[in-house]
mmCIF file of the N, C-alpha and C atoms, coordinates in Angstrom:
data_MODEL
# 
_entry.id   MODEL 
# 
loop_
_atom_site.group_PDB 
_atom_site.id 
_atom_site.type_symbol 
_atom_site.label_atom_id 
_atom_site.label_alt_id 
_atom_site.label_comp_id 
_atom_site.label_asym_id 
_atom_site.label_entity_id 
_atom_site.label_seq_id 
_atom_site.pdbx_PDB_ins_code 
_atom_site.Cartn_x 
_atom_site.Cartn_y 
_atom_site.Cartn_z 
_atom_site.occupancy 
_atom_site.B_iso_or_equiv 
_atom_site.pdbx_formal_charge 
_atom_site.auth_seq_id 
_atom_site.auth_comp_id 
_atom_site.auth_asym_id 
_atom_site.auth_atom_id 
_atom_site.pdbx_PDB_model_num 
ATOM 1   N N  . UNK A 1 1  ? 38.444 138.157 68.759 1.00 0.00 ? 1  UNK A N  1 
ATOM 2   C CA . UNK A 1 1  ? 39.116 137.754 69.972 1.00 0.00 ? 1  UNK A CA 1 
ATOM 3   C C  . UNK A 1 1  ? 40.423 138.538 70.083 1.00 0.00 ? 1  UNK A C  1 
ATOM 4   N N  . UNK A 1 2  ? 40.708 139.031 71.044 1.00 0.00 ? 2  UNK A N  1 
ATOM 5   C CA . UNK A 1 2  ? 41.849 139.394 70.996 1.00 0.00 ? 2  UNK A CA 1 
ATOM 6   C C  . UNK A 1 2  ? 42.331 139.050 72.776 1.00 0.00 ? 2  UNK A C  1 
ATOM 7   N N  . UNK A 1 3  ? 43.766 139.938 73.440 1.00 0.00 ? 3  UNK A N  1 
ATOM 8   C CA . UNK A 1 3  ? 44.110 139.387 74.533 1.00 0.00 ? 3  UNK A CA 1 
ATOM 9   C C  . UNK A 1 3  ? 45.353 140.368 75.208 1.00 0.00 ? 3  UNK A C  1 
ATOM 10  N N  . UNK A 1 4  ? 45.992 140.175 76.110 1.00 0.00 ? 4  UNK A N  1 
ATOM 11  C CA . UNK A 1 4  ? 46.612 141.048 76.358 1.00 0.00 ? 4  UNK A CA 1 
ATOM 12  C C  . UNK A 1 4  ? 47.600 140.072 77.865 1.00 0.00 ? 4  UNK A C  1 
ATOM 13  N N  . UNK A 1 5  ? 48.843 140.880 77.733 1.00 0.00 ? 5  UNK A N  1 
ATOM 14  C CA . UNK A 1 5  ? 49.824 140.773 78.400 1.00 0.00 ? 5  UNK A CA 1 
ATOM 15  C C  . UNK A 1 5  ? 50.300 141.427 79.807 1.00 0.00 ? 5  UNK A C  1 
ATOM 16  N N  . UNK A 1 6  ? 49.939 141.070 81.154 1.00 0.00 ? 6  UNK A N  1 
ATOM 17  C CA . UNK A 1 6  ? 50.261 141.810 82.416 1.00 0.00 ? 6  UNK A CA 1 
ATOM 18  C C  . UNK A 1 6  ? 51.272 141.082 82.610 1.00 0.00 ? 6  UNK A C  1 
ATOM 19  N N  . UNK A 1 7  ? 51.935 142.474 83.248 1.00 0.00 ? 7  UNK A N  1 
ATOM 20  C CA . UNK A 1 7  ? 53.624 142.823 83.750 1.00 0.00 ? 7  UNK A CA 1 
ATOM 21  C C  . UNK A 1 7  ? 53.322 143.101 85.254 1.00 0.00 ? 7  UNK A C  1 
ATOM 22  N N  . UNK A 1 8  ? 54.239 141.873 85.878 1.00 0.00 ? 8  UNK A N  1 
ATOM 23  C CA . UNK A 1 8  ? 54.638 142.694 87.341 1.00 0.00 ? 8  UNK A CA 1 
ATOM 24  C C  . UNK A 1 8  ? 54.272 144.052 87.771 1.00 0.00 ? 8  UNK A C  1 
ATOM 25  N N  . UNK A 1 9  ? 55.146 144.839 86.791 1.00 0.00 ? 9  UNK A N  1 
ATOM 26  C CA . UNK A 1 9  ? 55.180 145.988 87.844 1.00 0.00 ? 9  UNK A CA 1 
ATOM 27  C C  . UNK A 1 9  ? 54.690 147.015 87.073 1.00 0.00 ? 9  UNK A C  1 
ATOM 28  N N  . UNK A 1 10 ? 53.949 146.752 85.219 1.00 0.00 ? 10 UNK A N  1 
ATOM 29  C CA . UNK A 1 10 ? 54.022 148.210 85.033 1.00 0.00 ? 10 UNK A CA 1 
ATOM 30  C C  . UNK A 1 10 ? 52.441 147.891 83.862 1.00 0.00 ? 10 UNK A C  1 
ATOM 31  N N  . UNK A 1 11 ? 51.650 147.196 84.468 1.00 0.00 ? 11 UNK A N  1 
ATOM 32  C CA . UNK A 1 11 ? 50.213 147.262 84.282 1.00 0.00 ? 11 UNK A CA 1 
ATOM 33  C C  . UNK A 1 11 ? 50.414 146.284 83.120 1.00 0.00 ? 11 UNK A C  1 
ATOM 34  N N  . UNK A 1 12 ? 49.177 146.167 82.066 1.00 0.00 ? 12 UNK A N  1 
ATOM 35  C CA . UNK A 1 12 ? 49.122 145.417 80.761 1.00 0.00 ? 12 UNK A CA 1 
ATOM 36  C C  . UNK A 1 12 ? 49.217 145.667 79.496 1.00 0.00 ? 12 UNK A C  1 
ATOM 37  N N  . UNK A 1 13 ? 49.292 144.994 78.492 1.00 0.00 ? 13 UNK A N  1 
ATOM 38  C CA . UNK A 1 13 ? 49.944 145.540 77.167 1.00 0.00 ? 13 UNK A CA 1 
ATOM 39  C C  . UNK A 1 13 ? 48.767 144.884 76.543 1.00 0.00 ? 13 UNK A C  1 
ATOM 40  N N  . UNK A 1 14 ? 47.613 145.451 75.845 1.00 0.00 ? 14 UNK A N  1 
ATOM 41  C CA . UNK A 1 14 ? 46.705 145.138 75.212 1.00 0.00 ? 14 UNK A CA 1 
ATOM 42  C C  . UNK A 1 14 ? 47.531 143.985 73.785 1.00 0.00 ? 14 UNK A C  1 
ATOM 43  N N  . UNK A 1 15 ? 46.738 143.049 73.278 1.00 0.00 ? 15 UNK A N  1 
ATOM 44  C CA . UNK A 1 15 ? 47.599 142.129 71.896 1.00 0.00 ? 15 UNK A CA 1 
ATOM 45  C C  . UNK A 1 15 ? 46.298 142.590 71.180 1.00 0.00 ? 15 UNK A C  1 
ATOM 46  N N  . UNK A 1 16 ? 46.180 142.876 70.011 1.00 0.00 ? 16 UNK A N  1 
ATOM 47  C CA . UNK A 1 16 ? 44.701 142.794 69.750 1.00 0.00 ? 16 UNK A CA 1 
ATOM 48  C C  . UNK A 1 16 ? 44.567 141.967 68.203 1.00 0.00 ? 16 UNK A C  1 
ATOM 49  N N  . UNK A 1 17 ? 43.976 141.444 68.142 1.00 0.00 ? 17 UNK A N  1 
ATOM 50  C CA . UNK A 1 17 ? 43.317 140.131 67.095 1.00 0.00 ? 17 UNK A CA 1 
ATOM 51  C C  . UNK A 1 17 ? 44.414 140.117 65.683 1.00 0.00 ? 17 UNK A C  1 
ATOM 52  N N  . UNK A 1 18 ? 44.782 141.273 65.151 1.00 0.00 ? 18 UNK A N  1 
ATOM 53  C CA . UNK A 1 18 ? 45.324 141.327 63.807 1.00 0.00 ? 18 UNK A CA 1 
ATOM 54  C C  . UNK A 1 18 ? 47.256 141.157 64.144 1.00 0.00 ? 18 UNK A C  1 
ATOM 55  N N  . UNK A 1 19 ? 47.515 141.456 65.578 1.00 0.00 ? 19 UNK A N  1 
ATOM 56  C CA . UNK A 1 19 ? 48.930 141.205 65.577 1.00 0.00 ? 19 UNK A CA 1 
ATOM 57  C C  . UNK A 1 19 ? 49.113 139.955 65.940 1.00 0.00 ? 19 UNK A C  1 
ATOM 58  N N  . UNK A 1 20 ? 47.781 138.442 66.372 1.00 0.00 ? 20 UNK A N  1 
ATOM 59  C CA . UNK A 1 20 ? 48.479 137.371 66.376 1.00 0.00 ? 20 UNK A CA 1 
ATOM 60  C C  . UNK A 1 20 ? 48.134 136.589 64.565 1.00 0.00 ? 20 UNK A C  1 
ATOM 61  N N  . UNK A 1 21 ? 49.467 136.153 64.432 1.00 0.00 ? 21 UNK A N  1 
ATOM 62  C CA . UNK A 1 21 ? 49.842 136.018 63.073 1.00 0.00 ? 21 UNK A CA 1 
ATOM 63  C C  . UNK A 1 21 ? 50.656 134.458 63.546 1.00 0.00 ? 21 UNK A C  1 
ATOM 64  N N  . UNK A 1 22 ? 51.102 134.288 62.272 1.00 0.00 ? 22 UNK A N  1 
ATOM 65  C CA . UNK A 1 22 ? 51.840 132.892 62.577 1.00 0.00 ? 22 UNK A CA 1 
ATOM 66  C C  . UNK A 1 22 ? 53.341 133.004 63.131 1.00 0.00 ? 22 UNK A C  1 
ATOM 67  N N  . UNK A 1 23 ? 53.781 134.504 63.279 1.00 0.00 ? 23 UNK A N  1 
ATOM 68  C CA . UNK A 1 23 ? 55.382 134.558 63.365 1.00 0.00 ? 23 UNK A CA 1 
ATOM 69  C C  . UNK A 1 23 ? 54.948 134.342 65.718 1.00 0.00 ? 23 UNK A C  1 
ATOM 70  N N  . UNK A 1 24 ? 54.022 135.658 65.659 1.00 0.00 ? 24 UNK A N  1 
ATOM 71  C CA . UNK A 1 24 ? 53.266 135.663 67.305 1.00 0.00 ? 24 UNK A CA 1 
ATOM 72  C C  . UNK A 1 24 ? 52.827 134.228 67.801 1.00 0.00 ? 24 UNK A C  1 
ATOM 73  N N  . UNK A 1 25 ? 52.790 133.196 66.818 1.00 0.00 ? 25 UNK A N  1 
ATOM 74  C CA . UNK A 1 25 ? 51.896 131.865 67.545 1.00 0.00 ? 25 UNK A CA 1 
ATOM 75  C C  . UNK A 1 25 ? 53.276 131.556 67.449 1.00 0.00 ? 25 UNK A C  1 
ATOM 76  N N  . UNK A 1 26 ? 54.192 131.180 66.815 1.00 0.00 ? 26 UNK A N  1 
ATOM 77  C CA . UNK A 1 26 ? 55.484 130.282 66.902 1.00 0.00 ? 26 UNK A CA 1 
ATOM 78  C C  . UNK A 1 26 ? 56.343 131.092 67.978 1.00 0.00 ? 26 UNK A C  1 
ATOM 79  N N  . UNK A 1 27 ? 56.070 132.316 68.338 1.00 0.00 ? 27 UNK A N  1 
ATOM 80  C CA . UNK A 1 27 ? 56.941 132.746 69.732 1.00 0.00 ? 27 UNK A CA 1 
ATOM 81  C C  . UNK A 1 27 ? 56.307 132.143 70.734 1.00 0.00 ? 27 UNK A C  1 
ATOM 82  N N  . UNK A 1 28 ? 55.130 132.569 71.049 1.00 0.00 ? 28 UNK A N  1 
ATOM 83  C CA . UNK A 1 28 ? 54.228 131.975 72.251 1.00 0.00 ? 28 UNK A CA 1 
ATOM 84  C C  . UNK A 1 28 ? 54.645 130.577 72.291 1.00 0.00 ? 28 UNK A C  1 
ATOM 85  N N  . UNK A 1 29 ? 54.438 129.546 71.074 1.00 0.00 ? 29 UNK A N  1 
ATOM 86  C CA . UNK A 1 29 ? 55.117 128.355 70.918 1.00 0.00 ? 29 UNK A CA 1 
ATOM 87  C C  . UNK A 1 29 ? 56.141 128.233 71.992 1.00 0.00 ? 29 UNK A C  1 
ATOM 88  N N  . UNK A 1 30 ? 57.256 128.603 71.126 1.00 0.00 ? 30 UNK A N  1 
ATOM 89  C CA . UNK A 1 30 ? 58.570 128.801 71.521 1.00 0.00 ? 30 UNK A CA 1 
ATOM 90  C C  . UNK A 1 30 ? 58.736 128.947 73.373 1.00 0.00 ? 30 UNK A C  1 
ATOM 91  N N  . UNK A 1 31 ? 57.891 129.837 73.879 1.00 0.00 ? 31 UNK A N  1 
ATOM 92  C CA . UNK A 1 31 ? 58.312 130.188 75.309 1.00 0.00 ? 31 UNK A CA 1 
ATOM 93  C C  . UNK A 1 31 ? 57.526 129.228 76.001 1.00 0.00 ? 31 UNK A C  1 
ATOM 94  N N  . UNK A 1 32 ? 56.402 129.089 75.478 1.00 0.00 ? 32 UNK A N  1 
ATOM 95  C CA . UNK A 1 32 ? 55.743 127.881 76.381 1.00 0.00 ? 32 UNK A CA 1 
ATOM 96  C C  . UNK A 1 32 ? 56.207 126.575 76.552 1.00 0.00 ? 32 UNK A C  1 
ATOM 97  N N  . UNK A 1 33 ? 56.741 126.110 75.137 1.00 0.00 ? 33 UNK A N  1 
ATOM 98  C CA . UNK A 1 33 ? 57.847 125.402 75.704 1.00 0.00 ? 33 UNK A CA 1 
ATOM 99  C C  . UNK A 1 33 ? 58.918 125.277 76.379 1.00 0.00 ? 33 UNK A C  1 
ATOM 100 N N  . UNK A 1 34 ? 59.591 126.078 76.721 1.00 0.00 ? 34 UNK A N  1 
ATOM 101 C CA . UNK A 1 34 ? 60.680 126.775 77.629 1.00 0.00 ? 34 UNK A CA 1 
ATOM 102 C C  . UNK A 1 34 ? 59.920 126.466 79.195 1.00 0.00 ? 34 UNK A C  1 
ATOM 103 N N  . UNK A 1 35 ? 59.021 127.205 79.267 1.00 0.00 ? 35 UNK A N  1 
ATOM 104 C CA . UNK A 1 35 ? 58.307 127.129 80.600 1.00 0.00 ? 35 UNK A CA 1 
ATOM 105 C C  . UNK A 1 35 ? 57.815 125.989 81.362 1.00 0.00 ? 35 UNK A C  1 
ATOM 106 N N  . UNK A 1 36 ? 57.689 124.348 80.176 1.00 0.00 ? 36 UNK A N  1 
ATOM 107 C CA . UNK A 1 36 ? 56.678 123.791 79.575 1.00 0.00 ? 36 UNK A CA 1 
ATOM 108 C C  . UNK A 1 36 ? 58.021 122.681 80.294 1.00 0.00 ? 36 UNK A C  1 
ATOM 109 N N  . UNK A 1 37 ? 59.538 122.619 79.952 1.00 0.00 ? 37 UNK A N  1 
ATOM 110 C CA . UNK A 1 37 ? 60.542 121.595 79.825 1.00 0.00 ? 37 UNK A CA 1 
ATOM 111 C C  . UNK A 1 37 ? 60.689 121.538 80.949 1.00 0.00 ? 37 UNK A C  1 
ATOM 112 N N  . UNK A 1 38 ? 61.535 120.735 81.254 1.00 0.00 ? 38 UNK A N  1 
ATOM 113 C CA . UNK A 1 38 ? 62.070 119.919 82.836 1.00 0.00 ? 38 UNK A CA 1 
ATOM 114 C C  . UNK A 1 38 ? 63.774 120.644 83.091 1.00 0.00 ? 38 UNK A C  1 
ATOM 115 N N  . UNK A 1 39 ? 64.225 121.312 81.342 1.00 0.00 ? 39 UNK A N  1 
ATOM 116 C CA . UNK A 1 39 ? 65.372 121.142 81.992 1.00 0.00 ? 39 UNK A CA 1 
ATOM 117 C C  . UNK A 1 39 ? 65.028 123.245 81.424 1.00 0.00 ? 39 UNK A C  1 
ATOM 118 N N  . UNK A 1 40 ? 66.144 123.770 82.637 1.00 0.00 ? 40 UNK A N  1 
ATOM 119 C CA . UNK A 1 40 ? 65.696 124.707 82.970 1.00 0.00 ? 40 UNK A CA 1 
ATOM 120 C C  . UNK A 1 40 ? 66.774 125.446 81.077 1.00 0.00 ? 40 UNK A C  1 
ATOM 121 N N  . UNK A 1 41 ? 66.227 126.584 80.942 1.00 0.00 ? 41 UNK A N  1 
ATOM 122 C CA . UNK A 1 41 ? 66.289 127.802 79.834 1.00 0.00 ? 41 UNK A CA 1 
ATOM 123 C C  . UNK A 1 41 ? 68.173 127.852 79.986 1.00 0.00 ? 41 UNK A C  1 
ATOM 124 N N  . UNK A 1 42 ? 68.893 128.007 78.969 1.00 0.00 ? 42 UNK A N  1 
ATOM 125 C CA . UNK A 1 42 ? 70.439 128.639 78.950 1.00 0.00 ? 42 UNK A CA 1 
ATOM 126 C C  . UNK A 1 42 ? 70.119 130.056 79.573 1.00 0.00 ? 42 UNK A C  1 
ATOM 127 N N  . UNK A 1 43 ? 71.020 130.236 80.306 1.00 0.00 ? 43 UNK A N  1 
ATOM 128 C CA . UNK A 1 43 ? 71.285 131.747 80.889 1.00 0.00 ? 43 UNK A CA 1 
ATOM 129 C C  . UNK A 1 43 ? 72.134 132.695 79.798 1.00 0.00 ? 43 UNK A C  1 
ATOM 130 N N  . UNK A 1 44 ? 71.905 133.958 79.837 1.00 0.00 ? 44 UNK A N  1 
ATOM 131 C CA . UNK A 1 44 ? 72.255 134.577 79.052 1.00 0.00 ? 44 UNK A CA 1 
ATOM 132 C C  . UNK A 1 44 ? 72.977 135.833 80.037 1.00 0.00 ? 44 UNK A C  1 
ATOM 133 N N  . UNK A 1 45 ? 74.227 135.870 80.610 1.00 0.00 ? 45 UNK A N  1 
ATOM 134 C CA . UNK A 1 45 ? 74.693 136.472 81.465 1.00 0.00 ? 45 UNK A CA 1 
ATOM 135 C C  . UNK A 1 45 ? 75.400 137.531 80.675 1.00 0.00 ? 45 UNK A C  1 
ATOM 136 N N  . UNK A 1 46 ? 75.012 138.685 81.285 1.00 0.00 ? 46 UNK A N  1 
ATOM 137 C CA . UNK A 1 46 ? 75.663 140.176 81.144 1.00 0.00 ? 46 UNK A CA 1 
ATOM 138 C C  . UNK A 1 46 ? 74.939 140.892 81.741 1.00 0.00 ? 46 UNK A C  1 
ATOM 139 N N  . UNK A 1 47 ? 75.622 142.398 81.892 1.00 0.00 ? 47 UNK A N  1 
ATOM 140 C CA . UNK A 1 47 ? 75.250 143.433 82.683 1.00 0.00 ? 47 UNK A CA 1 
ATOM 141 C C  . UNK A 1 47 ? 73.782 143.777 82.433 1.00 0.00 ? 47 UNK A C  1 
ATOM 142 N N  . UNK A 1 48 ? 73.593 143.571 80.902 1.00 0.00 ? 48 UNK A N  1 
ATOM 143 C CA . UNK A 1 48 ? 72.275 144.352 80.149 1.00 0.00 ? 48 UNK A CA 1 
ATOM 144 C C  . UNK A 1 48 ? 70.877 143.404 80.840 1.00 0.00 ? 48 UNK A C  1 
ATOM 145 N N  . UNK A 1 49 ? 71.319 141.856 80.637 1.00 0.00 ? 49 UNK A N  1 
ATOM 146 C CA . UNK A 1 49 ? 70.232 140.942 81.254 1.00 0.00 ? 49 UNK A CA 1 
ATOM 147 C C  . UNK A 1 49 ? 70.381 140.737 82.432 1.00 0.00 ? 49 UNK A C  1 
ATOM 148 N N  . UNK A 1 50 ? 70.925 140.806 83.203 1.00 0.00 ? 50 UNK A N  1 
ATOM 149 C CA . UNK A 1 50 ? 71.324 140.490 84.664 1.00 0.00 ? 50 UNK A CA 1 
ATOM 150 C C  . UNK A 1 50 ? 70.414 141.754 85.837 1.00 0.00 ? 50 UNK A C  1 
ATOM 151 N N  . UNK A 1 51 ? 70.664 142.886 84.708 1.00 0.00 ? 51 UNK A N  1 
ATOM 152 C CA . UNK A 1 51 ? 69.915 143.775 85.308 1.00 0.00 ? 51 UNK A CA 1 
ATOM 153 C C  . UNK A 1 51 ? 68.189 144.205 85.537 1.00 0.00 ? 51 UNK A C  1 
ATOM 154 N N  . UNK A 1 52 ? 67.852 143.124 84.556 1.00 0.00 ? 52 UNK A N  1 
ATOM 155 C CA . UNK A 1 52 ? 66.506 142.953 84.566 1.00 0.00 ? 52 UNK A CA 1 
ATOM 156 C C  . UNK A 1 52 ? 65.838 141.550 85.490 1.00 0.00 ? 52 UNK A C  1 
ATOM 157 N N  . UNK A 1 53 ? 66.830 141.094 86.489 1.00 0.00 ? 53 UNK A N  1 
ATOM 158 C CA . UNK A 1 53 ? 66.671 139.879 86.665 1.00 0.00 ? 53 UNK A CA 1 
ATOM 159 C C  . UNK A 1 53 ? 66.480 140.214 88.321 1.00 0.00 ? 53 UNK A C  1 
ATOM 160 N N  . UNK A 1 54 ? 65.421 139.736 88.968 1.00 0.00 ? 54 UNK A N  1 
ATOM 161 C CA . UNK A 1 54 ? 65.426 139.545 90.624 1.00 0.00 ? 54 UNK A CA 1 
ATOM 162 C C  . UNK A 1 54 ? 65.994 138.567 91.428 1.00 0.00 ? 54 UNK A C  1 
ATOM 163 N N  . UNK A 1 55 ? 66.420 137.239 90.855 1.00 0.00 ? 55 UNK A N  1 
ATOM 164 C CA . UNK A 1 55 ? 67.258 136.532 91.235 1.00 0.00 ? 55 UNK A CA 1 
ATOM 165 C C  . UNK A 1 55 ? 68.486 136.734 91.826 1.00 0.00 ? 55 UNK A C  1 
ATOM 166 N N  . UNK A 1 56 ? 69.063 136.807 93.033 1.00 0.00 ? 56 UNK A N  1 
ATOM 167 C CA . UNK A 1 56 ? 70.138 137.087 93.567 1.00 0.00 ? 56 UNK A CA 1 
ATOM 168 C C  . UNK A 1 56 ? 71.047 136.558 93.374 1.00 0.00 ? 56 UNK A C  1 
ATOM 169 N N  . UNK A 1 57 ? 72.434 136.644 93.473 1.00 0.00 ? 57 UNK A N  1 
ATOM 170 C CA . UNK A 1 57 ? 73.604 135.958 93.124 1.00 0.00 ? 57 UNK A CA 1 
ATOM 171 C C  . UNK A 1 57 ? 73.925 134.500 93.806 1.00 0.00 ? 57 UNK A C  1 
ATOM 172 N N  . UNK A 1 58 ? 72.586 134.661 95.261 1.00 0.00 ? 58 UNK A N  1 
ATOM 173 C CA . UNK A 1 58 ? 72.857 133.809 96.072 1.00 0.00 ? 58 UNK A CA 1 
ATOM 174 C C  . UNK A 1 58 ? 72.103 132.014 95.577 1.00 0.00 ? 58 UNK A C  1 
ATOM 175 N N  . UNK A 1 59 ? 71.154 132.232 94.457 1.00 0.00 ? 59 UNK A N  1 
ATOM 176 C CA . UNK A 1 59 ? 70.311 131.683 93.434 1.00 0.00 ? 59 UNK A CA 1 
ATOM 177 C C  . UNK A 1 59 ? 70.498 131.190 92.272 1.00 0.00 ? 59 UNK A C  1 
ATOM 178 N N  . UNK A 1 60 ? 71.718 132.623 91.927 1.00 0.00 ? 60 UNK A N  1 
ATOM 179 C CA . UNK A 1 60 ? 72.280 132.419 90.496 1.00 0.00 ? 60 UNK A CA 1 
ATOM 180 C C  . UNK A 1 60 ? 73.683 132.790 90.746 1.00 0.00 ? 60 UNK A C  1 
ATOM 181 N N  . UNK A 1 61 ? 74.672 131.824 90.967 1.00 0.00 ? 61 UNK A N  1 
ATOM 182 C CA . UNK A 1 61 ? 76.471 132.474 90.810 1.00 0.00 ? 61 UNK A CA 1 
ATOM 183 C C  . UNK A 1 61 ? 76.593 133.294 89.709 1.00 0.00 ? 61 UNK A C  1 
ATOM 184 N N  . UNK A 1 62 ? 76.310 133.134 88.583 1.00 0.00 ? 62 UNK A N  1 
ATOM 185 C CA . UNK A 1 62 ? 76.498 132.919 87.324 1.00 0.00 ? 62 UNK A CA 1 
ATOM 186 C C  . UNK A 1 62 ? 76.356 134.796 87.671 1.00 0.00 ? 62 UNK A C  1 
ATOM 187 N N  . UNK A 1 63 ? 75.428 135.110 88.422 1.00 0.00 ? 63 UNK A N  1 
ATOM 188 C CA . UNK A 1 63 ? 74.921 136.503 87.897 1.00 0.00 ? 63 UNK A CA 1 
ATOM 189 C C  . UNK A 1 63 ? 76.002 137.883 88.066 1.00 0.00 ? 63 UNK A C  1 
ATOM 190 N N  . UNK A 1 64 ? 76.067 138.841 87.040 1.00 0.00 ? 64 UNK A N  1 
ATOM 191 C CA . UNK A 1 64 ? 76.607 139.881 87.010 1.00 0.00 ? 64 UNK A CA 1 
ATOM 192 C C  . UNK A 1 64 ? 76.366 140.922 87.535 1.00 0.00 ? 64 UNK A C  1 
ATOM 193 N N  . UNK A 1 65 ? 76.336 140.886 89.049 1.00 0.00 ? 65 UNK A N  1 
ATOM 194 C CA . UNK A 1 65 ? 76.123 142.395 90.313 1.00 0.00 ? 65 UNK A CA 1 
ATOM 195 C C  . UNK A 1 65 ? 75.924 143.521 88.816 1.00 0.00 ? 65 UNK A C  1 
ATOM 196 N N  . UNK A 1 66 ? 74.893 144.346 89.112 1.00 0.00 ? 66 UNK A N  1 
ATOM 197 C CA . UNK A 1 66 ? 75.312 145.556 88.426 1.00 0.00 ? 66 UNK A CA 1 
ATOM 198 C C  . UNK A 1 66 ? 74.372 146.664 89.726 1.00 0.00 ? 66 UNK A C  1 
ATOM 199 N N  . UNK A 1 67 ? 74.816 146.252 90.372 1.00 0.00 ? 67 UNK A N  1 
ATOM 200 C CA . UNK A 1 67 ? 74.392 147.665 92.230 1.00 0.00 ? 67 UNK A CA 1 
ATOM 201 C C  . UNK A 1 67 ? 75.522 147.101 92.727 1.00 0.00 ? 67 UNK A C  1 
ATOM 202 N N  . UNK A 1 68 ? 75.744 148.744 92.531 1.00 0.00 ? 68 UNK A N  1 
ATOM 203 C CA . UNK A 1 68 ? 76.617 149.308 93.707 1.00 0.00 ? 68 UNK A CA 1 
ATOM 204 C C  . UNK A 1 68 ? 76.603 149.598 95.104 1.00 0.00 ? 68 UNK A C  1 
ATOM 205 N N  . UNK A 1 69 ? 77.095 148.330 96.281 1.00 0.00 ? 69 UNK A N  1 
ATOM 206 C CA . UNK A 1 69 ? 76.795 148.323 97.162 1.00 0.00 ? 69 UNK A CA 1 
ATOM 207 C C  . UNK A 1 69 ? 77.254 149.664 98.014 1.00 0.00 ? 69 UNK A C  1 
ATOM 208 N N  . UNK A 1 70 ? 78.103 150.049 97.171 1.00 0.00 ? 70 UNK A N  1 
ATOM 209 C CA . UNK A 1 70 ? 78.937 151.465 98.482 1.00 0.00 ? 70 UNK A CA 1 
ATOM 210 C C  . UNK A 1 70 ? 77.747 153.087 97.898 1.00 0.00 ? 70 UNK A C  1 
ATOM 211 N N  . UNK A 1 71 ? 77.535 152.917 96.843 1.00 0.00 ? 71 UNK A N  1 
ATOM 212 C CA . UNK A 1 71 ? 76.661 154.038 96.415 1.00 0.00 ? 71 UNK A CA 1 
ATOM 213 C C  . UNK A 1 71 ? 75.291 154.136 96.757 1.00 0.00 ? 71 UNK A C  1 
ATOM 214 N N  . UNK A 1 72 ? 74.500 152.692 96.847 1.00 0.00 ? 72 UNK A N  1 
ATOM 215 C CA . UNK A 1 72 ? 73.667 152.220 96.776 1.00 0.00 ? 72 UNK A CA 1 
ATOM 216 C C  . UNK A 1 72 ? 72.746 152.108 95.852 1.00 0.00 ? 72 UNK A C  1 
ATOM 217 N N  . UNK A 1 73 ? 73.557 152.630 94.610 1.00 0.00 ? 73 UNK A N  1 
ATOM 218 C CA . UNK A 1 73 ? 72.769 152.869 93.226 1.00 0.00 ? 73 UNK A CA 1 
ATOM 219 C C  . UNK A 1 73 ? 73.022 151.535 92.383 1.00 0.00 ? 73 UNK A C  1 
ATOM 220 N N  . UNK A 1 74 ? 72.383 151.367 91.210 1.00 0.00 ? 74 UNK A N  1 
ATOM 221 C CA . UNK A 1 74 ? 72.567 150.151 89.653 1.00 0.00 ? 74 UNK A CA 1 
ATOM 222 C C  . UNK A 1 74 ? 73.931 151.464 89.186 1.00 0.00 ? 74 UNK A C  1 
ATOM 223 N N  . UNK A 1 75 ? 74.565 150.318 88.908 1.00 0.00 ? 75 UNK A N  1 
ATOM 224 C CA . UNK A 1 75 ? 75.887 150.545 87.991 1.00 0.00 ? 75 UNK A CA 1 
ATOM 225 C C  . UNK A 1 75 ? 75.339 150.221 86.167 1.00 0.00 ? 75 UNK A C  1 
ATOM 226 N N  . UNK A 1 76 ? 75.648 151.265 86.002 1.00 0.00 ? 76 UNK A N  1 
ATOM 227 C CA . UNK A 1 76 ? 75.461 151.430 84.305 1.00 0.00 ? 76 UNK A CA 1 
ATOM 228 C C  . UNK A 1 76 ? 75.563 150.235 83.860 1.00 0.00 ? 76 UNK A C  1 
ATOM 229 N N  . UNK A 1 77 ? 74.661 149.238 83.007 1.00 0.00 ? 77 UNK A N  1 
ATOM 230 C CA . UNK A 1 77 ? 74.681 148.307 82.525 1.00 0.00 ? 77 UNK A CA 1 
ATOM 231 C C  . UNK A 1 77 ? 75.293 148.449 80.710 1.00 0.00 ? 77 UNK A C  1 
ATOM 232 N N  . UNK A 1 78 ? 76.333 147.701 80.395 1.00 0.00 ? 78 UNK A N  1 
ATOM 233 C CA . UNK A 1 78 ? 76.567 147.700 78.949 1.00 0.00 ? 78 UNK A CA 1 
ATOM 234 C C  . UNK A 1 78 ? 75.546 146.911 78.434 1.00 0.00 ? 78 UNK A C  1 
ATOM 235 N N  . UNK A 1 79 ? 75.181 147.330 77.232 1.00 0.00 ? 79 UNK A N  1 
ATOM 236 C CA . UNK A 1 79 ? 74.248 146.986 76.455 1.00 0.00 ? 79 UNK A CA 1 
ATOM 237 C C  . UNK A 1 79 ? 75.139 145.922 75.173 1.00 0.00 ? 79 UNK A C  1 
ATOM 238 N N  . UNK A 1 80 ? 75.494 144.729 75.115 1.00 0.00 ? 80 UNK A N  1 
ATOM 239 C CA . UNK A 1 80 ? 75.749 144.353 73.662 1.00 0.00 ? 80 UNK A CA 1 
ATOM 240 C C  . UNK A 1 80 ? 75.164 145.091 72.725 1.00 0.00 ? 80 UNK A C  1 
ATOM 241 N N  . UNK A 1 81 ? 75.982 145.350 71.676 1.00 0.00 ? 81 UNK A N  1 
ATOM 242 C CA . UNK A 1 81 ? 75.711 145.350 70.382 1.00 0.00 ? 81 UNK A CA 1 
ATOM 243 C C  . UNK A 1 81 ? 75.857 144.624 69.315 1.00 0.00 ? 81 UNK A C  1 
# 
């Protein structure tokens, strides 16, 4: 048995039988519960995550613009280290 992972925008990521292990079942765990609760996930706000996010500011205050409305480009996101 094996299984695989589709993405929005950039096709699927094959899983195949020997990479689900017990560390892969306690993540899946982990997020399905997340998905699974009533009360919504902690936000994790910065440039690096904010920029992967479609939620608008108008949705999320919390969120960190990283587009540049006068350029019309994404403004370099810092990456924590």
């Amino acid at each position: 048995m094996s299984g695989c992972v589709l993405y929005k925008t950039c096709g699927k990521s094959d899983i195949p039988v020997v990479a689900i292990d017990d560390d892969f079942k306690s993540k899946v765990t982990y997020f399905l519960d997340i998905l699974e609760s009533s009360k919504p996930p902690e936000r994790t706000i910065s440039d690096a995550e904010c920029s992967f996010c479609d939620i608008t500011s108008d949705d999320c205050p919390d969120r960190k613009d990283v587009y540049d409305m006068d350029s019309g480009q994404n403004k370099e996101a810092e990456i924590p280290l």
